[in-house]
Structures are given as structure tokens and as C-alpha cells.
C-alpha positions in Angstrom: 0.0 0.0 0.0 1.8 3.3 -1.0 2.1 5.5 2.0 0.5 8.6 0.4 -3.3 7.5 0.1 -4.5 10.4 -1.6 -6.6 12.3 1.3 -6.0 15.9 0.6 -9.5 16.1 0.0 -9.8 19.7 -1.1 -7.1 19.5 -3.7 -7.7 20.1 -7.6 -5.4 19.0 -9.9 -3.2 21.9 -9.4 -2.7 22.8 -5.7 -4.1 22.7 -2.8 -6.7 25.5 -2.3 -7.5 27.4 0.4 -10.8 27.2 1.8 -11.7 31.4 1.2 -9.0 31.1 -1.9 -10.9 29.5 -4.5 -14.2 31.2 -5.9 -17.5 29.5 -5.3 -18.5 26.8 -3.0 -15.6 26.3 -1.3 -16.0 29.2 1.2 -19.1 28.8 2.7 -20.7 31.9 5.2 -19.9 31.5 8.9 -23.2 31.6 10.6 -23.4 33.3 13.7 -22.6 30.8 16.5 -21.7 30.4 20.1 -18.2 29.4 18.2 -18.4 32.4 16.0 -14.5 33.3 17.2 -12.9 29.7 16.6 -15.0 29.2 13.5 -13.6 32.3 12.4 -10.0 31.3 13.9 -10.4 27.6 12.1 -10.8 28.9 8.5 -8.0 31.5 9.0 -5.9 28.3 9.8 -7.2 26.6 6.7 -6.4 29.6 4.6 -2.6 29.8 6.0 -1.9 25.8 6.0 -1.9 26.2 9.8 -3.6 22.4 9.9 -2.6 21.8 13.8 -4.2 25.4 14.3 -7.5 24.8 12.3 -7.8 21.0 14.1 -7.7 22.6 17.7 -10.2 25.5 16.7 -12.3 22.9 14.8 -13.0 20.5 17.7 -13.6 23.2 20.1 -15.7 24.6 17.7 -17.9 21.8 17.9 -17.8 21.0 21.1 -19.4 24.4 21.7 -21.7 24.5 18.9 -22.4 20.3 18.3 -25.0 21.1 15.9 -23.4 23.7 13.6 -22.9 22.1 10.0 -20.4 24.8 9.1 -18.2 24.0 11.6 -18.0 19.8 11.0 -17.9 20.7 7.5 -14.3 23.0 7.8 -13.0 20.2 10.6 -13.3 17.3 8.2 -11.4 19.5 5.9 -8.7 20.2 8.2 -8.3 16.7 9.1 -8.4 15.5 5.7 -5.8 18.0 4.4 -3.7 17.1 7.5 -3.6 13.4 6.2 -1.6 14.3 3.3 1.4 14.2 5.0 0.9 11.3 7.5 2.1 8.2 8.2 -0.2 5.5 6.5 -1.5 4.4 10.2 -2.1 7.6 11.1 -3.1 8.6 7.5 -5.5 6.5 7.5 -6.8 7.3 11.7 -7.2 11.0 10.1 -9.5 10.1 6.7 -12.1 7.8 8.4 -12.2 11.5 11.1 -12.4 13.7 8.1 -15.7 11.8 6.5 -17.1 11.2 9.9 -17.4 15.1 10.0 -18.5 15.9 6.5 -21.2 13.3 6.9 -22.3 14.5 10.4 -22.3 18.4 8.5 -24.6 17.1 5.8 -26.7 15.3 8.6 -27.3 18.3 10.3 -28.3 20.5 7.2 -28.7 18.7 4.2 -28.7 21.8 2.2 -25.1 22.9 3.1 -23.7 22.4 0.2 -19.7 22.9 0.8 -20.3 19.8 3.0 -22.0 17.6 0.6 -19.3 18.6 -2.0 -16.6 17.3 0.2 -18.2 14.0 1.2 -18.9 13.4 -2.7 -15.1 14.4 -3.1 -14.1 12.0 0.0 -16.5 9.1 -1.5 -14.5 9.3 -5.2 -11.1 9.3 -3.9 -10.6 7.1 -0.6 -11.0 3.1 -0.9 -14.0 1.3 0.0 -12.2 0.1 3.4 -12.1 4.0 4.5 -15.8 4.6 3.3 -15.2 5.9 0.1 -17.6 4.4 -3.2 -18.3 5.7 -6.7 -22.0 5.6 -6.0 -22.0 7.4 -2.5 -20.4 9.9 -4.6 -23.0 10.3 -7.0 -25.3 10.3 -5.0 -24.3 13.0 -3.4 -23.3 14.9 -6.3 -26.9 14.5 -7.4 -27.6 16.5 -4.2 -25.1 19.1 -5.0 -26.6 19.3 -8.4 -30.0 20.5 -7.7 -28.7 23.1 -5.3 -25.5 24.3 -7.1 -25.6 23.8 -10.9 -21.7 24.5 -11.5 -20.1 22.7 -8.3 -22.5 19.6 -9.1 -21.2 19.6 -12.9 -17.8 19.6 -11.5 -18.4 16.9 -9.5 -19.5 14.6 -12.4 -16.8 16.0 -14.1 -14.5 14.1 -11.6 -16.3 11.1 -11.0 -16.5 10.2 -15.0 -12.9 11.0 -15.3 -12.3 8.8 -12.4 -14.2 6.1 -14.1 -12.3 6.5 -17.3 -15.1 8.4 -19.3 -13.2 11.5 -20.8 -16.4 12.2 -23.1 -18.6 12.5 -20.3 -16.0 14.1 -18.1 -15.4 16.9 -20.5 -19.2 17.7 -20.9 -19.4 17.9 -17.7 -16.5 20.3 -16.9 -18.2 22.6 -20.0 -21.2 22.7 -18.2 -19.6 23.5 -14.8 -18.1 26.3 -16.3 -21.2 27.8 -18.4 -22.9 27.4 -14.9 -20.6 29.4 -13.2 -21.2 33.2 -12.4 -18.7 35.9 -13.4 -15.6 35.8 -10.7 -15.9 32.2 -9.5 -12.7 30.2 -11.3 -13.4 27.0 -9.3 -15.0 25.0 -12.7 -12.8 27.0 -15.0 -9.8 25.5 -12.9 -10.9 22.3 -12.8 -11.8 22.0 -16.6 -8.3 23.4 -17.0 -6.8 20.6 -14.9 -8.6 17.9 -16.8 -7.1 19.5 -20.6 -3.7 20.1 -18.9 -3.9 16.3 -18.3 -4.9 15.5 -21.8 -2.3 17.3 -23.4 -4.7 19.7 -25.0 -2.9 23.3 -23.5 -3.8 25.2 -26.3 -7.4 25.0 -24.9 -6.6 25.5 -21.6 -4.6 28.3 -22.1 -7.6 29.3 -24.4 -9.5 29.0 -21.5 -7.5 31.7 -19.2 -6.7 34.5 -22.6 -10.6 34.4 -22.4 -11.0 35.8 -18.6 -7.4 37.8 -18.6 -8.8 41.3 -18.6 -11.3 40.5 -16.0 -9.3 38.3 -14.1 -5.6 39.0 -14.1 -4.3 37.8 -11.5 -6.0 34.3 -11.6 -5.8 34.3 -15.5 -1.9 35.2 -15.2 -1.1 32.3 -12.5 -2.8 29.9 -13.9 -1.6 30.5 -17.8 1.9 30.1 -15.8 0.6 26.5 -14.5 -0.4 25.6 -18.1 3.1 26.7 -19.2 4.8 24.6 -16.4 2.7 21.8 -17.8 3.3 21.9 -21.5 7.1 23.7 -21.0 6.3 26.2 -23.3 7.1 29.8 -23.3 8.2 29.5 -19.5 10.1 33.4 -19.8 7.2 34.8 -20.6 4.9 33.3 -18.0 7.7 34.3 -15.7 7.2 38.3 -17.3 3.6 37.9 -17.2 3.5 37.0 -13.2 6.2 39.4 -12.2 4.2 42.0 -14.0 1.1 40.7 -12.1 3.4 40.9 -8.2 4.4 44.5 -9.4 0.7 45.3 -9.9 -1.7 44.0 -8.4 -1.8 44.3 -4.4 -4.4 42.6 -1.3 -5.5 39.9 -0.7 -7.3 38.0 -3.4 -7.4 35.1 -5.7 -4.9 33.6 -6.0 -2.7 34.7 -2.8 0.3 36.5 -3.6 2.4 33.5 -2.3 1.3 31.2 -5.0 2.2 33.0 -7.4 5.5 33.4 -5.6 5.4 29.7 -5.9 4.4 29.5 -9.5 7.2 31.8 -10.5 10.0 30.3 -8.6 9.0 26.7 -10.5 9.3 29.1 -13.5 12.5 30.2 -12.7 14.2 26.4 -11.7 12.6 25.3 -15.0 14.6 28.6 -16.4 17.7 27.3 -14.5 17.7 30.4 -12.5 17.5 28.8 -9.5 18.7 31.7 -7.5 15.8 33.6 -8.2 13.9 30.4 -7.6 15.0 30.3 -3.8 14.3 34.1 -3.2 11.1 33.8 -4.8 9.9 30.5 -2.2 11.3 32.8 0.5 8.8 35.6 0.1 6.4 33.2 -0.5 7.0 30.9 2.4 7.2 34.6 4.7 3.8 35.2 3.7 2.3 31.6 4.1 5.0 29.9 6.2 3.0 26.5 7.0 3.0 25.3 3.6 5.2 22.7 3.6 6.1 21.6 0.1 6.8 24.8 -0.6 9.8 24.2 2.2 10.7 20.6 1.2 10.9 22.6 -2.4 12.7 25.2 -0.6 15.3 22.7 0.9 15.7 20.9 -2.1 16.7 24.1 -3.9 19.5 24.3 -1.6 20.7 21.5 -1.9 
């Protein structure tokens, strides 16, 4: 059994979102709550990496609030994000937590959608022996569906890739994308993902050119993923996000230290890898708990 089983439960193909990071259902509206400060404190965590953090807020969280949806929902996340990088014994002690919390979120409101999404996510990708099942995850993708037109397309985007339908796959992602309303990137991303893996970058970088002028930032980080992918025109991608870190400023979508990230895999692929390291070391000051980008880091240094 390979150690790494898969579990970060939140990731697309490129990445590992944050919670708030990524447009659309991914973010879901803290309700007022008895918990309001942890809940609050546990998706700051998420957003920054800090899993340990975001664990601790999360099961005080519920123990203060055991009925709040929200709050199982972003727990499960944290736990399942924290499995990632476990030992397989522990790896596995940390997925069977993270769907036992998704599942008791959709239990207590059905119509939270974020929750259902990740327990549809959790169902594709774990093995039956953790709870995981291609029709548990249709089922609930069904359920996202009729809620959340473009987060459920995505979903059956996934699951017919995962069952080796492209055809269906790539209808799906379409739809997910013509669903979407202006400013949320999460279907565009993931229909990205799925032509980055089939070769096709052409229309994935089509994809991006088509959203550039209203969405730089996003449309400049991730035309630099699609470049990584396909290895062409890596200096200019490297131009485009430098022009992008000159220019745009705040917080937003993406964070400013992925596309620190992005560009300092630009620059080792440019063998500048100088510039690679002091790129990851901004980066890693402004989101210091993300931990590939220091095993990257270390192996720069080497």
C-alpha cells in the first residue's frame, strides 16, 4: 500500500486550495454561532496551512456549537488535508475522522452544500475500506446538483474521469463552467486541470486569454501552470507573473504567495534557480506552513 493514500481532499489538480481562496462553494458563510471566534480562527488556519491550528479551533468549535454544520464541514477539511502528509496508520486514523465530520455536517443540514461537495469528493477518492464508493459519490453529487448547478457539474466531471469516461468528463467540466457566475474560477480550474492532463494546452490556455482582462491575476497564475505543464514559453509566463506581483496588491485570488510559488518553479525550470530560492522565501514569509513549498525550498538548496 503506498504511504500517500491520496486524502488531501480539497485539492484540484493543481494545488491545494485554500478554503476562502478559490471562488464559489468552497468558502461557505460562517453563521453566527456560540463558536463564531474559533469558527472564524479555524478557517483562518485553513487559509494559512496552519492544519494543527484549524484542528484545535475545529474540535472546540464543535464541542461548543455540536450542531453547527459549518463547523463539522471546515474540521473534516482540516483533518483531511492534515492526512496528506501522515504516516499510513495515522493517515488512514485522520480520513475515516475527516468523512465522519462531512457526513455528520450534511446530517445536520442537508442543504449545506460545501459539505455535501466534500463528502462526494471524499467518496471518489478514498478506498471502500475508508468509506469511500463511486455511487455514494454520485449520490451526493446529485444532491449538489440540484442546489449548485456548476459545483455539481464539477463533481461529475471528476467522477466520469475517475471512471475513465473523458467524453462524459469533458461535458461535464463545460457545463460546470457555463454554470458558473462571473468571478468564481473554481470550474474553469478544474476543466483546466482535466485538458492540462490530456495534453490539450492550447485550450486551456484558451480557456484563461478568455477571462485575462477581468481576471488578471488568476488568468496570469494559472496561464503560468499551463506553461509549467506543457514547458512552453516558461520566460514569458515568468514576465507575465512578475508583471502581475508588481501590480496587483491585497489579498485575493490567487494569494500573492502562489504566485511566488508558481514563479519560482518558473525560474528552476529557467535554471535560475537563484531567483527560484528568493522567490519560495517571500512566499514561504507570507504563508510559512506550507510545507512543500519548504521541502521545495530545501531541495533548492541543496
Amino acid at each position: 500500500m503506498k504511504r500517500n493514500l491520496g486524502f488531501a481532499l480539497l485539492a484540484l489538480a493543481v494545488g491545494l486550495p485554500a478554503p476562502a481562496a478559490r471562488g464559489g462553494q468552497g468558502a461557505p458563510e460562517l453563521p453566527e454561532s456560540p463558536a463564531a471566534g474559533l469558527l472564524a480562527q479555524l478557517e483562518d488556519s485553513l487559509d494559512r496551512g496552519d492544519l494543527d491550528r484549524a484542528i484545535r479551533a475545529g474540535e472546540k468549535a464543535v464541542e461548543i456549537d455540536p450542531r453547527n454544520s459549518v463547523a463539522h464541514d471546515l474540521l473534516g477539511r482540516a483533518y483531511g488535508l492534515k492526512a496528506k502528509d501522515s504516516q499510513l496508520l495515522e493517515q488512514i486514523h485522520l480520513a475515516r475522522r475527516a468523512r465522519s465530520f462531512f457526513e455528520k455536517a450534511v446530517e445536520l443540514d442537508p442543504g449545506n452544500v460545501s459539505a455535501r461537495a466534500d463528502l462526494a469528493t471524499y467518496d471518489m477518492r478514498a478506498p471502500a475500506f475508508l468509506g469511500g464508493g463511486m455511487e455514494k459519490a454520485r449520490r451526493q453529487a446529485q444532491e449538489v446538483l440540484a442546489r449548485d448547478a456548476a459545483r455539481g457539474h464539477e463533481l461529475l466531471g471528476e467522477l466520469a474521469e475517475r471512471e475513465k469516461n473523458p467524453g462524459a468528463a469533458e461535458v461535464e467540466y463545460r457545463r460546470a463552467v457555463e454554470a458558473s457566475p462571473p468571478g468564481r474560477l473554481r470550474a474553469r480550474r478544474a476543466f483546466s486541470a482535466f485538458l492540462v492532463r490530456k495534453a490539450r494546452f492550447a485550450e486551456a490556455r484558451r480557456l484563461w486569454l478568455d477571462v485575462v482582462e477581468a481576471e488578471p491575476r488568476a488568468a496570469r497564475c494559472e496561464l503560468a501552470g499551463v506553461a509549467l505543464a506543457s514547458g512552453e514559453d516558461l520566460e514569458g509566463a515568468a514576465r507575465e507573473l512578475e508583471v502581475c506581483l508588481a501590480e496587483c496588491s491585497g489579498s485575493s485570488d490567487p494569494s500573492r504567495g502562489e504566485m511566488l510559488e508558481h514563479l519560482a518553479r518558473l525560474e528552476e525550470r529557467l535554471g535560475r534557480s537563484g531567483r527560484a530560492r528568493a522567490a519560495l522565501e517571500e512566499a514561504l514569509r507570507l504563508e510559512p506552513h506550507q510545507t512543500e513549498w519548504r521541502r521545495a525550498l530545501a531541495r533548492l538548496a541543496r
